[in-house]
C-alpha positions in Angstrom: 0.0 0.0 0.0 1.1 3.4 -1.0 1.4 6.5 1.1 -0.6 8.8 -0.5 -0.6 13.0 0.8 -4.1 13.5 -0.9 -6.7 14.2 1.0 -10.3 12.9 -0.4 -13.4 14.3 0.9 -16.8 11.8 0.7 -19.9 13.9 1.2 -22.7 11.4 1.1 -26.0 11.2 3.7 -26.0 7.7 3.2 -23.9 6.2 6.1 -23.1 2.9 3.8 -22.0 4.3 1.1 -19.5 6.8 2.5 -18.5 4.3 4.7 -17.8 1.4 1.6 -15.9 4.2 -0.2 -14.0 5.2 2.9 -12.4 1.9 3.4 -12.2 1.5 -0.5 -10.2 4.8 -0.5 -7.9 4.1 2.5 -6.9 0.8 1.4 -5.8 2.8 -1.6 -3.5 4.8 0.7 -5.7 7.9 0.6 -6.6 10.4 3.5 -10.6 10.3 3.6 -12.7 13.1 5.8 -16.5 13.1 5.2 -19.5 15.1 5.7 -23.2 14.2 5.8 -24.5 17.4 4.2 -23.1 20.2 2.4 -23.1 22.4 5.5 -20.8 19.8 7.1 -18.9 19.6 3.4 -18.5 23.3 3.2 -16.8 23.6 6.5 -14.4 20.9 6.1 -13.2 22.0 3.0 -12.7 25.3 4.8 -10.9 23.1 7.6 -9.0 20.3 5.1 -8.6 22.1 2.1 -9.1 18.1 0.4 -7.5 17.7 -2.9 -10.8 16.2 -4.4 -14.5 16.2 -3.4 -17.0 13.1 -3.9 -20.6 14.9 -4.1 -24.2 13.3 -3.9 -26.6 15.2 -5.7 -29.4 14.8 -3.4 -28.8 15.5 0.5 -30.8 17.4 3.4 -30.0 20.8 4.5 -28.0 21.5 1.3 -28.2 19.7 -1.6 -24.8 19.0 -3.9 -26.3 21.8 -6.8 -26.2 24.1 -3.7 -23.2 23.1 -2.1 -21.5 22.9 -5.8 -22.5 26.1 -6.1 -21.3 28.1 -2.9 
């Protein structure tokens, strides 16, 4: 397994599927942070600054258009 310095955020509301890409991302040697909404996504990228973000469309209290989009 690599040692990768990128830093992946997941922003997903579905526990299961952030969770399956988590481990399929760390096994990768990536860093992985998450977020259950785009609120949550919008202040770990402030926090993280990730290298890439992994964005549902549809989510409660901000959906990925919205988040995209601020």
């Amino acid at each position: 397994m690599e040692d990768r310095s990128e830093t992946i955020l997941i922003v997903d509301d579905e526990f299961g599927i952030a969770e399956f890409l988590t481990d399929l991302l760390v096994d990768k040697g990536y860093r992985v942070i998450t977020a259950a909404n785009g609120k949550q996504a919008l202040a770990r990228i402030a926090e993280e600054k990730p290298d890439l973000v992994l964005l549902d469309f549809m989510m409660p209290v901000m959906d990925g258009a919205a988040t995209l989009k601020a």
